[in-house]
N, CA, C and O of each residue as an XYZ file, in Angstrom:
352
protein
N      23.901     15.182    -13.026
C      23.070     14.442    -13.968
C      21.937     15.324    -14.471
O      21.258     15.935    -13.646
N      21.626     15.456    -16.113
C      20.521     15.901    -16.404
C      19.398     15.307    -16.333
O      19.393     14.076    -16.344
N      18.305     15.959    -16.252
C      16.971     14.753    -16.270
C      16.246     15.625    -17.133
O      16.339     16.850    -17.065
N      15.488     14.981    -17.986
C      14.179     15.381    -18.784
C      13.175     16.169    -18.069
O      13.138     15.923    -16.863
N      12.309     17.094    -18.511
C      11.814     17.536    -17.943
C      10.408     17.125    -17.214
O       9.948     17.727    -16.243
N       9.767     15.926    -17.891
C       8.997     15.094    -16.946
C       9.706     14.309    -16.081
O       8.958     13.563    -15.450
N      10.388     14.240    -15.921
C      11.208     13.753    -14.659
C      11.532     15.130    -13.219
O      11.482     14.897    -12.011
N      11.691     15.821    -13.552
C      11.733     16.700    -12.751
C      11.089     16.972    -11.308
O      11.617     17.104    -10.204
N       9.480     17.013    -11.811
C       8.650     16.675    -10.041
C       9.413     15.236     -9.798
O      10.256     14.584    -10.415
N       8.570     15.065     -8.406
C       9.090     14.448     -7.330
C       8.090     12.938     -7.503
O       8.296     11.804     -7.069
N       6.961     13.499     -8.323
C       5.458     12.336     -8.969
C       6.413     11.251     -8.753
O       5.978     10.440     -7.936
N       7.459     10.993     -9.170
C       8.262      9.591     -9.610
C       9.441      9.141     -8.941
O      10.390      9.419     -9.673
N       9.822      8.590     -7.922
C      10.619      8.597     -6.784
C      11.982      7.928     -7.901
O      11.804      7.247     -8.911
N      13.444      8.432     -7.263
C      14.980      8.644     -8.087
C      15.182      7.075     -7.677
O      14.723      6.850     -6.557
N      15.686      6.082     -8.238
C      16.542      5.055     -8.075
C      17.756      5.452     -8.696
O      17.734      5.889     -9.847
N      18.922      5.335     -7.986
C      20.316      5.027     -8.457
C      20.448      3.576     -8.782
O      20.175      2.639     -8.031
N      20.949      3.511    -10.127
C      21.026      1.997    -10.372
C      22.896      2.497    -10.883
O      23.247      3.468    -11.554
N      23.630      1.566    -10.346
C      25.331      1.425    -10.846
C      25.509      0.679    -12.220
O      24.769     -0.304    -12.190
N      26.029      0.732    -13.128
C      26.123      0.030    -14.699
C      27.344      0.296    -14.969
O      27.966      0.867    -14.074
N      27.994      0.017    -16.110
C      29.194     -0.215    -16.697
C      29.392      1.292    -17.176
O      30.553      1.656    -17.364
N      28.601      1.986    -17.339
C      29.053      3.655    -17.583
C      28.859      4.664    -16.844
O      28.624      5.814    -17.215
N      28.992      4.085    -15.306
C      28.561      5.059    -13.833
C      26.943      4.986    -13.396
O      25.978      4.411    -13.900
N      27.069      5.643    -12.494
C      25.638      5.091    -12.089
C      24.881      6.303    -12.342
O      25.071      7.499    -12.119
N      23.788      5.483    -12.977
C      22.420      6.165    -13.659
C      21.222      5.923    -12.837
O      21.113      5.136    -11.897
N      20.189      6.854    -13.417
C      19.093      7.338    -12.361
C      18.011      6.359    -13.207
O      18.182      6.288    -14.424
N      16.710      5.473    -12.494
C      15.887      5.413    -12.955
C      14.813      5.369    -12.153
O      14.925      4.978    -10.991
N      13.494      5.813    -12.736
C      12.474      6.265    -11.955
C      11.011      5.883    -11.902
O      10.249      5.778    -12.863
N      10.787      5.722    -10.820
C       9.333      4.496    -10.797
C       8.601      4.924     -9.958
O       8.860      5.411     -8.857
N       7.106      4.649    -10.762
C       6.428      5.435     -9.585
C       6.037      4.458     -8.088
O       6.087      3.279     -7.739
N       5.610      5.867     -7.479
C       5.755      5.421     -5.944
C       4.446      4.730     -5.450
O       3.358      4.717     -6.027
N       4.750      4.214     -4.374
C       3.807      3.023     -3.643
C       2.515      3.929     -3.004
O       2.573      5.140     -2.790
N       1.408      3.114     -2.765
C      -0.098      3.600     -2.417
C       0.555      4.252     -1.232
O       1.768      4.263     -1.024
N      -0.473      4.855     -0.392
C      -0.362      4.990      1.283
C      -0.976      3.718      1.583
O      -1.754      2.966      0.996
N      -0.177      3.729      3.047
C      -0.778      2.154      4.002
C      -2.221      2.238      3.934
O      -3.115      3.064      3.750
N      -2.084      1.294      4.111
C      -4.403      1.208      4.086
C      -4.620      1.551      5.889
O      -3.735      1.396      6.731
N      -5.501      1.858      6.054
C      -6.116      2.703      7.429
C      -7.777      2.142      8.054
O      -8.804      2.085      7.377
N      -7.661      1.861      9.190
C      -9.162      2.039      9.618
C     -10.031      2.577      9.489
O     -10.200      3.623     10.116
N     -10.995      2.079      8.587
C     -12.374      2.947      8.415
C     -12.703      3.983      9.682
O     -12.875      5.202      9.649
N     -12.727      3.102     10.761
C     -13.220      4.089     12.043
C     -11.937      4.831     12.725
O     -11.571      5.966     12.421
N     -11.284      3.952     13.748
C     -10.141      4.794     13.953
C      -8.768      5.205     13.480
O      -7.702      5.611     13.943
N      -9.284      4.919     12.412
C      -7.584      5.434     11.288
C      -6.439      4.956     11.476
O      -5.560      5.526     10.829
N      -6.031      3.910     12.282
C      -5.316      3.268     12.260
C      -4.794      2.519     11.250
O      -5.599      1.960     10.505
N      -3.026      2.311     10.958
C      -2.801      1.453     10.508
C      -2.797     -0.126     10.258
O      -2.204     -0.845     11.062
N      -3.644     -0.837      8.823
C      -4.075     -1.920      9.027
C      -2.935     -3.011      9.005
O      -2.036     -2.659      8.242
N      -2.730     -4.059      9.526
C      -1.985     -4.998      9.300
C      -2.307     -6.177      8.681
O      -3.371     -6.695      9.019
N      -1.509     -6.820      7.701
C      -1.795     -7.428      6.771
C      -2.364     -6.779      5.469
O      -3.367     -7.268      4.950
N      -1.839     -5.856      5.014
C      -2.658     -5.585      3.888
C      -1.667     -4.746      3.250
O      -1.408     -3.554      3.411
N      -1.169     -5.624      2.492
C       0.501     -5.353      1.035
C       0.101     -3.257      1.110
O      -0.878     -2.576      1.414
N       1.267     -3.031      0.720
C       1.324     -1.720      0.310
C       1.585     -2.062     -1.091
O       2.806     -2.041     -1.239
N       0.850     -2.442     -2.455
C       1.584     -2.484     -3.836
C       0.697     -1.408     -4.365
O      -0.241     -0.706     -3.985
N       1.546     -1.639     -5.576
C       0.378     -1.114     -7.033
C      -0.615     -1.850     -7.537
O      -0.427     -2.945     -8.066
N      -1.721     -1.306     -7.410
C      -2.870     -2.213     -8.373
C      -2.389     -2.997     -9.392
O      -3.132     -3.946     -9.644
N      -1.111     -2.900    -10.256
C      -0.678     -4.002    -11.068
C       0.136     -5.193    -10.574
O       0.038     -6.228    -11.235
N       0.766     -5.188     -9.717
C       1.068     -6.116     -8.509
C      -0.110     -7.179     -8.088
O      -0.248     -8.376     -8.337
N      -0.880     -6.265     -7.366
C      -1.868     -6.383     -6.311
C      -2.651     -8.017     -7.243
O      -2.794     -9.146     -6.773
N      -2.996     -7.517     -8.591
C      -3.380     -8.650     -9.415
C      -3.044     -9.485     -9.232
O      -3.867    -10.391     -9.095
N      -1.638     -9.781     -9.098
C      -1.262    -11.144     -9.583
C      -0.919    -11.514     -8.378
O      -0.025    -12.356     -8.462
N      -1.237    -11.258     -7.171
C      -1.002    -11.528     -5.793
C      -2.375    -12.382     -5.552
O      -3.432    -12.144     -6.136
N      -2.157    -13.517     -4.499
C      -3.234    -14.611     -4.204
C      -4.115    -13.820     -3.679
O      -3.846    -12.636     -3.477
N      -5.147    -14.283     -3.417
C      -6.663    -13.541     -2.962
C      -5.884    -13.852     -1.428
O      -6.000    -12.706     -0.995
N      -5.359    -14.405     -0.601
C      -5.161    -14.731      0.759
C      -4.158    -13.505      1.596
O      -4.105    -13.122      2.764
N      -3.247    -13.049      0.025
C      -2.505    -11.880      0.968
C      -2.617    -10.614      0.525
O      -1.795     -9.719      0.727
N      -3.687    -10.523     -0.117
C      -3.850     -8.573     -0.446
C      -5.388     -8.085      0.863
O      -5.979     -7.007      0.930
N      -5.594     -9.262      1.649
C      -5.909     -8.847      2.287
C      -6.529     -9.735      3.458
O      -7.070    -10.737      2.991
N      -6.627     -9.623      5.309
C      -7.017    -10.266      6.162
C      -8.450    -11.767      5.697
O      -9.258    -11.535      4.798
N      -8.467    -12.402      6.057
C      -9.781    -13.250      5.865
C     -10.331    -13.658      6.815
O     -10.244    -14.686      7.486
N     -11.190    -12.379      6.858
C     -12.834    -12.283      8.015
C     -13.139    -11.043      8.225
O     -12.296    -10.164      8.406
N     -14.331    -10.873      8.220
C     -15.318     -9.851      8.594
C     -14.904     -8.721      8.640
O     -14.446     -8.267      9.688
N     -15.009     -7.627      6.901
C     -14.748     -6.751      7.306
C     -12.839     -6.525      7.214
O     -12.223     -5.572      7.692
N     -12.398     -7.401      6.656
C     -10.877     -7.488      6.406
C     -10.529     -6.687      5.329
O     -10.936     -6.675      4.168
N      -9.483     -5.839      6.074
C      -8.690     -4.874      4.668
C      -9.322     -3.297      4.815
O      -8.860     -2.312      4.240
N     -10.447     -3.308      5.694
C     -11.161     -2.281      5.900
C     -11.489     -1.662      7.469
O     -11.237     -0.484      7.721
N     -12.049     -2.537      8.442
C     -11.430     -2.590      9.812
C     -10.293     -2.588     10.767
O      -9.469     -2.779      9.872
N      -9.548     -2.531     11.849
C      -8.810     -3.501     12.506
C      -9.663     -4.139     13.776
O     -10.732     -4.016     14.373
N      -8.593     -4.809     13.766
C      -8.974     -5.995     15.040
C     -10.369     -5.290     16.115
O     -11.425     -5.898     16.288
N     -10.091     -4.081     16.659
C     -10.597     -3.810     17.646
C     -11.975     -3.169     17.602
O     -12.870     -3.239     18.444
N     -11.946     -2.398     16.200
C     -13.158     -2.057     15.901
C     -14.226     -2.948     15.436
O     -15.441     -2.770     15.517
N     -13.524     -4.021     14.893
C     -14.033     -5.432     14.284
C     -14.760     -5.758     15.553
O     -15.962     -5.962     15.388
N     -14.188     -5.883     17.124
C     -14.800     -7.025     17.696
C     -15.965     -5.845     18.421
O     -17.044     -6.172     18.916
N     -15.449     -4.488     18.335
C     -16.503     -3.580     18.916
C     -17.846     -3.904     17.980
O     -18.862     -4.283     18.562
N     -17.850     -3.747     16.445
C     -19.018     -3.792     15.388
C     -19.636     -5.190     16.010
O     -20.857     -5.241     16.159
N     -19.179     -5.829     16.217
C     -19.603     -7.388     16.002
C     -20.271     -7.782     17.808
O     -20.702     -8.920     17.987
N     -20.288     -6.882     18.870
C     -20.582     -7.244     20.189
C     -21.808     -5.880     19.845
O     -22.824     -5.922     20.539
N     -21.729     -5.060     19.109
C     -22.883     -3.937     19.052
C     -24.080     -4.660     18.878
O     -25.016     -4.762     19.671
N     -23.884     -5.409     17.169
C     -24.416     -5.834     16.726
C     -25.369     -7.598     17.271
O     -26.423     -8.096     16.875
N     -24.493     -7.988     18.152
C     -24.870     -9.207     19.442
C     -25.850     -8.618     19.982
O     -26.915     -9.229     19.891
N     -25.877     -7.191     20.762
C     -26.690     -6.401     22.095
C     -27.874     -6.271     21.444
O     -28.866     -5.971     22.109
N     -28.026     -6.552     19.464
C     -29.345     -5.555     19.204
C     -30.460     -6.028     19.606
O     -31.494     -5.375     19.463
């Protein structure tokens, strides 16, 4: 298969799609990185991997956790910030 020459880098991840005249390539760009812990870099849970044009039309309830610090923390650093902040 030929490809154009902006197609060439890798910027744009290959779909094989099958059609009535063999299967053809089409190409879309690729997904964010997982979102991560501010403090220990961990991977967050609950929090979509989309594209900002997605991400829009997604409810405010699942682009990201709801409480303190959600989408940006996890669990553990959350309850560490929040017992620091008890001791002051």
């Amino acid at each position: 298969m030929k490809t154009p020459h902006k197609t060439k880098s890798r910027t744009l991840r290959r779909i094989f799609v099958k059609s009535a005249k063999g299967v053809r390539m089409h190409f879309r760009k690729r997904k964010p990185s997982k979102a991560k812990c501010a403090e220990c870099k961990t991977l967050l849970k609950g929090v979509p991997r989309e594209r900002p044009y997605k991400m829009q039309n997604m409810a405010k309830t699942k682009k990201k956790p709801i409480r303190p610090f959600g989408g940006n923390l996890c669990s553990k650093c959350l309850t560490k910030k929040i017992k620091e902040n008890a001791r002051k």
